[in-house]
C-alpha positions in Angstrom: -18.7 9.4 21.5 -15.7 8.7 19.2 -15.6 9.0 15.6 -15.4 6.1 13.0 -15.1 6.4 9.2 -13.9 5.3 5.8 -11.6 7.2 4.1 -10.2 6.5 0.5 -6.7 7.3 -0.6 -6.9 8.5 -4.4 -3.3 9.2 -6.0 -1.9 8.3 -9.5 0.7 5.5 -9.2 3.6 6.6 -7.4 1.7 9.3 -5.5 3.3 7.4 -2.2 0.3 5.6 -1.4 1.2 2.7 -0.3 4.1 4.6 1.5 1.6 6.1 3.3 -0.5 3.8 4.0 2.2 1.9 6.2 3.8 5.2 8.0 0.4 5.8 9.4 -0.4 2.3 11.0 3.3 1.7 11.6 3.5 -1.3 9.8 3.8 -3.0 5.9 -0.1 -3.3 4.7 1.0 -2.8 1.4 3.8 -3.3 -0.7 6.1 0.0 -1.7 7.8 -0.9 -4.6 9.2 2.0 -6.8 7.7 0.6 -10.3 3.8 1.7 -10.8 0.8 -0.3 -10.8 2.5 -3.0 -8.4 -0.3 -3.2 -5.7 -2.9 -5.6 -7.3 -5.9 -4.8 -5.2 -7.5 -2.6 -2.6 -6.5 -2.7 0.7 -8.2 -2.0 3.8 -6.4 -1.0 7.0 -7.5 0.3 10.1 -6.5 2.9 12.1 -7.0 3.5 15.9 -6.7 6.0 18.4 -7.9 7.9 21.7 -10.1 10.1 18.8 -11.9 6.6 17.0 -10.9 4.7 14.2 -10.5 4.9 10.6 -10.6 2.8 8.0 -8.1 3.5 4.9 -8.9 2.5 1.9 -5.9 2.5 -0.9 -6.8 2.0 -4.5 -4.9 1.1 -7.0 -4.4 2.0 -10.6 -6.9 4.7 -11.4 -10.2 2.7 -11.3 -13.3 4.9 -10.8 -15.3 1.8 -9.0 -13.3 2.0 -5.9 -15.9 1.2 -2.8 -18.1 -1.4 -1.6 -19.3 1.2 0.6 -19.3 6.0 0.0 -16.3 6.6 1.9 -16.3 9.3 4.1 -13.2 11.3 3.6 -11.5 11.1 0.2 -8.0 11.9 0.4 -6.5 12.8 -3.1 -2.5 12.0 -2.8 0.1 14.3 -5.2 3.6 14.0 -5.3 4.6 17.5 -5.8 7.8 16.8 -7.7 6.0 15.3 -10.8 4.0 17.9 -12.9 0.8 17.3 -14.4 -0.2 15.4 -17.4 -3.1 13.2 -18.5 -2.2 10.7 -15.9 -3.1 13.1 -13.1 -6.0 14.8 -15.4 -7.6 11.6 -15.0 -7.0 10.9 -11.4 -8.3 14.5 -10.7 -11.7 13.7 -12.6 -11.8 10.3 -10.4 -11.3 12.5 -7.1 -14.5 15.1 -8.5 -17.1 12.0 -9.1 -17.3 12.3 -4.9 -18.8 15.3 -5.5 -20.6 15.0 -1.7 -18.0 13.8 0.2 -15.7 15.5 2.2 -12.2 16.0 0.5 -8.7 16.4 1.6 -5.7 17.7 -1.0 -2.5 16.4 0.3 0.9 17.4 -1.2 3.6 14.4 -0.2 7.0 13.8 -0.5 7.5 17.7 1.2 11.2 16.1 1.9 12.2 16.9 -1.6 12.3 20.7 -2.2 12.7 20.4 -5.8 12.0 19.9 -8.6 8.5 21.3 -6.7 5.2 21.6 -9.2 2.9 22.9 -6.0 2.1 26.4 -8.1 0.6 24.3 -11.0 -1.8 22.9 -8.8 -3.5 26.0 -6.6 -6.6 26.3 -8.7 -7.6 23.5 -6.5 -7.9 24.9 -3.4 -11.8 26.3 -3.6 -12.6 22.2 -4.1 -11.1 20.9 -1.2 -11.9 21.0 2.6 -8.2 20.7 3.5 -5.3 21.5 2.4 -2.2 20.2 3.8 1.4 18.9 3.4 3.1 15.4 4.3 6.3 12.9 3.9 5.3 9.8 4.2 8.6 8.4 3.5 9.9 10.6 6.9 6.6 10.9 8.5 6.6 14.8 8.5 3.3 16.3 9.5 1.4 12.9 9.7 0.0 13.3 12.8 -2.0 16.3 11.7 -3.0 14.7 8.5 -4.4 11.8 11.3 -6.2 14.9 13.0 -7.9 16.6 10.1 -9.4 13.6 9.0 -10.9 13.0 12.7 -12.4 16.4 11.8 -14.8 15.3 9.0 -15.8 12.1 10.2 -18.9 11.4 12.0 -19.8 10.5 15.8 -20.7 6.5 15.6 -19.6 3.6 17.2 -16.4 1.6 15.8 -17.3 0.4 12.1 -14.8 -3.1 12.6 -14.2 -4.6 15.9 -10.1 -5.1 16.0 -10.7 -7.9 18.7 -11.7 -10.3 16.7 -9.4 -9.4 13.8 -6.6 -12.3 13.2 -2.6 -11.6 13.8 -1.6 -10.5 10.5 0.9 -13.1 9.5 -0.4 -16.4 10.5 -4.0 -16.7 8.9 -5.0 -17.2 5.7 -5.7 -13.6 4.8 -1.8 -13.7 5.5 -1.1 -15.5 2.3 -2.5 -12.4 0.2 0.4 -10.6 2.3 3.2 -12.8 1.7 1.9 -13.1 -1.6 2.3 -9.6 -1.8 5.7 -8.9 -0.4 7.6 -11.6 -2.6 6.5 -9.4 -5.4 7.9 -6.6 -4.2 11.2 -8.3 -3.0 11.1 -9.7 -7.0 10.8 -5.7 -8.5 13.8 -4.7 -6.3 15.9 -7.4 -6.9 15.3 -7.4 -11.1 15.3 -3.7 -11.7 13.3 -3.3 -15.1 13.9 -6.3 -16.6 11.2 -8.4 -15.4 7.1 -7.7 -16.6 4.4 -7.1 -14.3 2.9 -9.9 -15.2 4.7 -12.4 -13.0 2.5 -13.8 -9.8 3.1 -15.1 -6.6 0.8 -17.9 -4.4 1.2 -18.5 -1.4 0.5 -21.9 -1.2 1.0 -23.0 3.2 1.5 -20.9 6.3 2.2 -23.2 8.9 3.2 -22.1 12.7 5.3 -25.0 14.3 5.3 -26.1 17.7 8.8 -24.6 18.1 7.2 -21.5 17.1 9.1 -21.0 13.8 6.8 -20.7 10.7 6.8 -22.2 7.6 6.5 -21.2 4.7 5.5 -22.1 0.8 5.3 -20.1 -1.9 5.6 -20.3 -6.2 6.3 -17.5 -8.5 4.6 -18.0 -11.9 6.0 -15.8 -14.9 5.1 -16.0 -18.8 8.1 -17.5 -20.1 10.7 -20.3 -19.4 13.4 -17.0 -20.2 11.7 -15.0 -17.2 11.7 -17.7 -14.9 15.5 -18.5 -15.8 15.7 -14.6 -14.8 14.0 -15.2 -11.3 15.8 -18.4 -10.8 19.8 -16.4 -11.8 22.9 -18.4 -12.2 23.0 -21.4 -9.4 19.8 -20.4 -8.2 21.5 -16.8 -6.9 18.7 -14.7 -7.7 15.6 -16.5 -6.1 18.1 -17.1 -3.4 18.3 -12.9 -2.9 14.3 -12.4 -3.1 13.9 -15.9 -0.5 16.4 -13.5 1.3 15.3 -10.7 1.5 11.5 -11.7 2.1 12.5 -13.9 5.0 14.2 -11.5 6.9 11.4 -8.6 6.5 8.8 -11.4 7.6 11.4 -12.3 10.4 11.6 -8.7 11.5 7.7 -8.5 11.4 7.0 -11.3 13.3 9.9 -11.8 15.8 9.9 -15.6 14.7 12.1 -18.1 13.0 11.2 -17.9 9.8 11.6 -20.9 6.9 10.4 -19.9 3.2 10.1 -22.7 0.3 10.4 -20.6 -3.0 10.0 -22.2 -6.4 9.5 -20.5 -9.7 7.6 -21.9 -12.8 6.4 -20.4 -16.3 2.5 -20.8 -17.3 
């Protein structure tokens, strides 16, 4: 029999979860943003192959009420460049609350050699099943990270049957997605100028019988100044995020691709 299991990705923002998260199923679950805190809820993603299937978990912020369900595997994500601190303290006390599930340490972003903060944290290593090193951003070692986690999971049948799961872009789960990537498209395109606060709905995917889709979305910030920020002189800057999200969902989806973007303050 194969294996099946859920498996929760701890990290303190930045860790390269999200990152992660789409290297290993080869395509954008979450959004990857460089500015903290920017994926607004947990997302489930599932993972197949020849050994069974696993079902990621990636939680965001450092919430200890992460699961529906016990996971499985915890994986506890550090970036290796950043040295401890209170942010991490607290992440690490998240990770020890599993106290009966199996646990995996992995060091990412291995790509960069320095600055390298590895030696602050070897005390670990008695608490931890695993100990191992990744890139998500290059995919270094990834398939063995894949394989250790197989290790630890249990014999049983497939916990979610992928036939009957939707295409990812044309459902309405989809509009959390699109939802989703706007924001990120809005946090590259605005540097640090724009709050966290601003929100995206997606309000209509539609597939046409020419198969190009269709679709409507509205950011909503806190201020008429914000939303003059998103909107840019003539209408240049929500012009560059329409842009730039169109073409990723293009990309994605191998369809025509039409987006209506507006912008309005609450």
């Amino acid at each position: 029999m194969k294996k099946a299991g859920i498996v929760g990705i701890i990290g303190r923002p930045n860790a390269g979860k999200s990152t992660l998260l789409n290297a290993l199923l080869g395509q954008k679950v979450t959004i990857t943003s460089p500015k903290p805190n920017t994926t607004q809820f947990s997302i489930e993603a599932v993972y197949e192959d020849e050994q069974g299937q696993i079902i990621f978990v990636d939680t965001p912020g450092l919430t200890s009420n992460l699961f529906h369900e016990k996971p499985d595997v915890i994986v506890y994500l550090i970036d290796h460049t950043r040295d401890r601190g209170t942010e991490e303290n607290k992440t690490l006390g998240i990770v020890r609350k599993f106290s009966d599930v199996r646990k995996i340490l992995a060091f990412n972003k291995v790509d960069v050699v320095k600055p390298s903060y590895k030696a602050h944290y070897k005390f670990l290593e008695e608490e931890f099943d695993d100990i191992l090193e990744v890139s998500a951003l290059k995919g270094t070692h990834l398939k063995s990270f894949i394989s250790i986690i197989f290790k630890y999971l249990p014999e049983r049948e497939p916990i979610i049957d992928t036939a009957l799961l939707p295409t990812p872009l044309i459902n309405v789960d989809s509009k959390m997605f699109i939802a989703e990537l706007i924001r990120e498209k809005i946090f590259l395109s605005t540097g640090q100028e724009l709050p966290y606060r601003v929100r995206v709905v997606t309000d209509e995917i539609t597939e046409r019988k020419n198969g190009n889709l269709y679709i409507k979305a509205h950011i909503i910030t806190d201020s008429d100044r914000h939303k003059m920020m998103l909107i840019g002189a003539e209408g240049r800057k929500i012009k560059e995020i329409g842009f730039m999200t169109r073409k990723e969902l293009e990309l994605s989806t191998d369809k025509k691709v039409y987006l209506e973007l507006t912008v309005e303050s609450s």
